[in-house]
C-alpha positions in Angstrom: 0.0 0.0 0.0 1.7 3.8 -0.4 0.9 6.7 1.8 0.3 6.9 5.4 -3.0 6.7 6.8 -1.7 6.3 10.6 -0.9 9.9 11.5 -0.7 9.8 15.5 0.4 6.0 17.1 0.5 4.6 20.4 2.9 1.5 20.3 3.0 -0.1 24.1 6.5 -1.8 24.3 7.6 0.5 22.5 11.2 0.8 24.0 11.7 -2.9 23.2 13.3 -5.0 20.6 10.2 -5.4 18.0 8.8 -1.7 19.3 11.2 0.7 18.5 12.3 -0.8 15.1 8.4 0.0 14.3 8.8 3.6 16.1 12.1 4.4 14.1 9.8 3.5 10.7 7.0 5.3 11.5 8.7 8.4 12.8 10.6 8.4 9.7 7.2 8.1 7.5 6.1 11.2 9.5 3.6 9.6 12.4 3.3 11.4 15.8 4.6 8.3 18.0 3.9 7.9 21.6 5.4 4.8 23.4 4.2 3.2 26.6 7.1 1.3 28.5 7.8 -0.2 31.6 11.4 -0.9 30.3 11.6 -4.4 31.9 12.6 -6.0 28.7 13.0 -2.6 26.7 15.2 0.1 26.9 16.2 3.5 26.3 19.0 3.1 24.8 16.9 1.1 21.8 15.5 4.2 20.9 18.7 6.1 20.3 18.5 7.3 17.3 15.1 9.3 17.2 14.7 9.8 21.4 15.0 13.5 20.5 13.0 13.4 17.7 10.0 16.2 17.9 7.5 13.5 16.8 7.6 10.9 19.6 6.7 10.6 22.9 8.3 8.3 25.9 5.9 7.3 28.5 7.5 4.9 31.1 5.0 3.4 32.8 2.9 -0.3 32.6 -0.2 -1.4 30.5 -1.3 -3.0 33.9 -2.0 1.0 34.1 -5.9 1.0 33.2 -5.8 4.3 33.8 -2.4 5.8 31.9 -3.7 3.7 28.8 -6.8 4.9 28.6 -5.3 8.4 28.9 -2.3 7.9 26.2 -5.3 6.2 24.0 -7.1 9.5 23.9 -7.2 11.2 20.7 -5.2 8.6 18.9 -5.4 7.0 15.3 -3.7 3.7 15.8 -2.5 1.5 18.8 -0.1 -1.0 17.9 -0.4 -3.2 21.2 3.2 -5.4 21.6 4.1 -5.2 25.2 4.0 -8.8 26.7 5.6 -11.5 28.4 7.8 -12.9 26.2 10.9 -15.3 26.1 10.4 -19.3 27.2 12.9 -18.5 30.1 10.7 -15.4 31.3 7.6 -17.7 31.0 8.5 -20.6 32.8 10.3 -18.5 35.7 6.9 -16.1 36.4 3.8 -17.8 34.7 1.9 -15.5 37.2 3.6 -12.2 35.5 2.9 -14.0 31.8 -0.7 -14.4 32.4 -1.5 -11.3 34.7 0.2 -9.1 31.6 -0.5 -11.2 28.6 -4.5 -11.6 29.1 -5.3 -8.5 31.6 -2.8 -5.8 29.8 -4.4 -6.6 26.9 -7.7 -6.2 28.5 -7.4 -2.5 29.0 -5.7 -2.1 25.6 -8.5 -3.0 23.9 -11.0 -1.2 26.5 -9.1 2.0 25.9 -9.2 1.4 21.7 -13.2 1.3 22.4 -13.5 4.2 24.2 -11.2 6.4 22.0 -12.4 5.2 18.6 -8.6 3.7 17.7 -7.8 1.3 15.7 -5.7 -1.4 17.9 -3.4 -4.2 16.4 -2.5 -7.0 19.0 0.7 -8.7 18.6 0.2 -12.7 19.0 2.5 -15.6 18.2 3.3 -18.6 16.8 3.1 -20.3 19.7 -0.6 -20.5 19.2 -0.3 -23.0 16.5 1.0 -25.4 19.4 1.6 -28.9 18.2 0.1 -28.5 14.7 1.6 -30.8 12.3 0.1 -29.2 9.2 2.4 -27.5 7.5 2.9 -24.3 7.1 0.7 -22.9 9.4 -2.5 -21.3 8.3 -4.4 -18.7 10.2 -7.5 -20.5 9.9 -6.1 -24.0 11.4 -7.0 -26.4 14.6 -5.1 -25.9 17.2 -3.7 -28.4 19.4 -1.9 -27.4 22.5 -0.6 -29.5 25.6 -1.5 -30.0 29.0 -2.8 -27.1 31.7 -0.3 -28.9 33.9 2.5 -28.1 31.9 3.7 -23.9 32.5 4.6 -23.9 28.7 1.6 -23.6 26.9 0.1 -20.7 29.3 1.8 -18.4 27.0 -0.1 -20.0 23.7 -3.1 -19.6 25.8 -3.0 -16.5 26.9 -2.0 -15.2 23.4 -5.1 -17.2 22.4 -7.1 -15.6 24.5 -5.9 -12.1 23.3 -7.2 -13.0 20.1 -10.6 -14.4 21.3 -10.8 -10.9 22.8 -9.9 -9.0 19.8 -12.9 -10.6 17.7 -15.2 -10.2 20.8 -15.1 -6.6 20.8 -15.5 -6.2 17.1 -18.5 -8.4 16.9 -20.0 -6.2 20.5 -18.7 -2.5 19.1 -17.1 -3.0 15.5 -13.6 -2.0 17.3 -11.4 -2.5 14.3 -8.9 -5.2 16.6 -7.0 -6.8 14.5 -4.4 -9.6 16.1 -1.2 -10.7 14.1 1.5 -13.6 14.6 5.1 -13.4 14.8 7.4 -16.1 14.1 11.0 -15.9 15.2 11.3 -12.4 15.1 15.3 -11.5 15.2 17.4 -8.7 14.9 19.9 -6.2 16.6 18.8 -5.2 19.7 17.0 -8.6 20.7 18.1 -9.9 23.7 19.0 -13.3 24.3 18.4 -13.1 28.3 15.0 -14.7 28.4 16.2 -17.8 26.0 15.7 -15.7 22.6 18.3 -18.4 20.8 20.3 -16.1 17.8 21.7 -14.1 20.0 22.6 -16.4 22.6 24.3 -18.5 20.4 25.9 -15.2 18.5 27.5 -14.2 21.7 28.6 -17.6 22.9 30.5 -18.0 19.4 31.9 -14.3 20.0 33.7 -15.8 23.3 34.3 -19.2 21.5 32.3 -20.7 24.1 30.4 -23.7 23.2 27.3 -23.5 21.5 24.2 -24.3 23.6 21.4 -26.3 21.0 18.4 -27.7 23.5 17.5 -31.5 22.4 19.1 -33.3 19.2 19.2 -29.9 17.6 16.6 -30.9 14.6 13.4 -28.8 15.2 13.1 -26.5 12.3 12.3 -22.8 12.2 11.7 -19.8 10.1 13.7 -16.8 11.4 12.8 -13.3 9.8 14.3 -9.8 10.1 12.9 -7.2 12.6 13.3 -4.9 9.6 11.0 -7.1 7.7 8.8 -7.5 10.2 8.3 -3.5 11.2 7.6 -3.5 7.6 4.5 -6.1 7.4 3.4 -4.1 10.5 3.1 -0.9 8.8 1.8 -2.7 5.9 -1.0 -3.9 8.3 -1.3 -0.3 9.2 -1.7 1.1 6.5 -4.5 -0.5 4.9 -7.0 1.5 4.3 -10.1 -1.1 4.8 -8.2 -4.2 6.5 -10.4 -6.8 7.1 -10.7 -8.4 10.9 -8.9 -11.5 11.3 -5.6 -13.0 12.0 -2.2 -12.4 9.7 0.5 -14.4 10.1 3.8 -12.6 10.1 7.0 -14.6 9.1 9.1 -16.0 6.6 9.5 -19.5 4.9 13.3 -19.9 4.7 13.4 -23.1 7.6 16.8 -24.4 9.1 17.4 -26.7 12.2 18.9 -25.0 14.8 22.0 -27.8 14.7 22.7 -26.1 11.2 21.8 -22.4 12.7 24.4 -23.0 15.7 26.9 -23.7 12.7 26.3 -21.4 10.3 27.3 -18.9 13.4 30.1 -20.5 14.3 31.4 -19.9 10.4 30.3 -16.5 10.2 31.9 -15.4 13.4 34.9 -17.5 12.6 34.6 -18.4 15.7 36.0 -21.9 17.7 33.3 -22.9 19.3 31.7 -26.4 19.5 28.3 -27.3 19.7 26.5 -28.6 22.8 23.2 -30.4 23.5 21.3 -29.7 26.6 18.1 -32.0 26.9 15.2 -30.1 27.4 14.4 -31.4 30.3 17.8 -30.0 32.2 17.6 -26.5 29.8 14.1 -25.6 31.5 11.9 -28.2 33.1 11.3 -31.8 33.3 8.4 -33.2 30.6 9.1 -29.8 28.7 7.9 -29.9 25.3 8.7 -28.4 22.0 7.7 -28.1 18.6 9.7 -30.1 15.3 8.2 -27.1 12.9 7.2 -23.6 13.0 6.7 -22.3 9.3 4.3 -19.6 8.5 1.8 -19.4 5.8 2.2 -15.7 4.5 -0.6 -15.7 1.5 -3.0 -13.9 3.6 -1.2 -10.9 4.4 0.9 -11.0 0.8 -2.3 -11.0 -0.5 -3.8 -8.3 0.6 -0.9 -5.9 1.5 2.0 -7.3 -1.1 4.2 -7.5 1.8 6.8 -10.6 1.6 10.7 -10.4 3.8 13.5 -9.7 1.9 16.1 -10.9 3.7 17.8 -14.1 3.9 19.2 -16.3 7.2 22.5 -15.1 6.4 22.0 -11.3 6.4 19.9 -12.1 9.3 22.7 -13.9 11.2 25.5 -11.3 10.3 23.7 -7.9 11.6 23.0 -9.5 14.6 26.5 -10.2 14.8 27.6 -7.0 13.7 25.2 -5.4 16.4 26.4 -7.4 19.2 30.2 -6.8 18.3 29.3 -3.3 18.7 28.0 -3.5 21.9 30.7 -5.6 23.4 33.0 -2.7 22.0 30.9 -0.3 24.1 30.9 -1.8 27.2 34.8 -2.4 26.5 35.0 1.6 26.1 32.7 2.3 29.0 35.0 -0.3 31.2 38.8 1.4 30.2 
């Protein structure tokens, strides 16, 4: 689509990896940008390059804040609602935190987008396909997930749930909520803290550590470029008359993440060797995990054009590039 039809945005987690990539585009194309940010997983220093810019906005606060949304919803085109509990680390550690923010952040989100006439788009996940074995995934597919006993699949629910709710309140209100599903997003500026694996395995190559891969090292997934990504999102955006129902967000390019952990290794030049950690030592016994993840991308190519550009390999070396440049930082900031 050309032009710009979102001329005033709220993103919440908008200091985070996936959030300020989308602020930097959409400050660029001219938007008014406020971001909502409790800077737990985001950061400051992610927005950088346009902090000073006249356009956006920094609110630090929490979407756990019925209130402060519904204010920073006031008056406001577009919410783009990404701010979540994210990371299989974070999730296992505090299920409480991933449900409480997950179901009931979203909650007022989408009670604010009613009451200020916004359109709101609600970042989902993958995840939701659970263990589908149809291949590649289509919006429109059964879902199987795994046992309530098992901490794992709350986050699939509770993204599951978001979407329930989006569809609920366009059927009561005609709210124009519209969810959409990432799958591997990566990138500089992703974090691999709460078990995000590129850059995990990026900086253990970096310190020709050995190479951490969870299981045998043959599930398969799609990994596409934050860049990519930011730019479905504004596709999504800018629609003039999107229809209400789920996009998946990805790319098709598939690799195990045996050959992923080696393909770093070469592009670092690194001497690292590769490592497997059962899953049941890496997180939790009887923890479970999917053999595929690969998107089906017709719906939103269809109706926007959108489709990633770049390859695995461009993927891997500016997220390499990016964190060589931060551990020359911190060496600066250290002498």
């Amino acid at each position: 689509m050309n032009g710009n039809i979102t001329n005033s945005v709220l993103i919440t987690g908008g200091a985070g990896f996936i959030g300020s990539h989308l602020a930097e585009l959409l400050l660029d194309k001219g938007s008014e940008v406020t971001i909502l940010d409790d800077l737990t997983t985001g950061a400051l220093e992610n927005l950088s390059r346009v902090i000073q810019h006249p356009g956006l906005t920094v609110e630090e606060g929490s979407v756990m804040d019925e209130r402060l949304v519904g204010r920073l919803a006031e008056g406001v085109d577009t919410i783009v609602h990404l701010a979540a509990a994210v990371g299989v680390q974070l999730i296992l550690d505090r299920p409480v935190q991933t449900i409480d923010v997950n179901v009931r952040g979203t909650e007022n989100v989408l009670h604010a987008a009613r009451a200020s006439g916004s359109r709101v788009f609600v970042a989902s996940t993958s995840e939701v396909y659970g263990k589908g074995i149809r291949y590649p995934f289509s919006e429109d597919d059964d879902i199987v997930l795994g046992p309530t006993s098992r901490s794992r699949w709350s986050y699939a629910a509770t993204k599951m749930l978001d979407e329930f709710a989006c569809f609920a309140h366009h059927s009561e209100s005609g709210l124009r909520a519209i969810p959409f599903r990432l799958f591997n997003t990566v990138g500089a500026r992703q974090t691999g803290r709460y078990g995000m694996v590129v850059p995990r395995l990026v900086n253990q190559a970096l310190r020709n550590e050995p190479l951490t891969v969870y299981g045998d090292g043959s599930q398969r997934r799609c990994f596409a470029d934050v860049r990519d990504v930011v730019t479905a999102i504004d596709a999504l955006l800018d629609h003039p008359d999107l229809p209400v129902q789920v996009y998946n967000i990805g790319t098709t390019e598939e690799v195990t993440i045996e050959d992923l952990a080696l393909r770093i290794i070469a592009a670092v030049g690194s001497s690292s060797e590769v490592v497997h950690i059962p899953y049941s030592e890496a997180f939790a016994p009887g923890f479970e995990d999917m053999e595929r993840r690969i998107p089906d991308t017709t719906r939103i190519r269809e109706m926007t054009g959108w489709q990633p550009k770049r390859s695995l390999d461009e993927i891997i070396s500016s997220v390499i590039d990016h964190e060589r440049g931060r551990t020359d930082v911190i060496a600066e900031r250290t002498r």
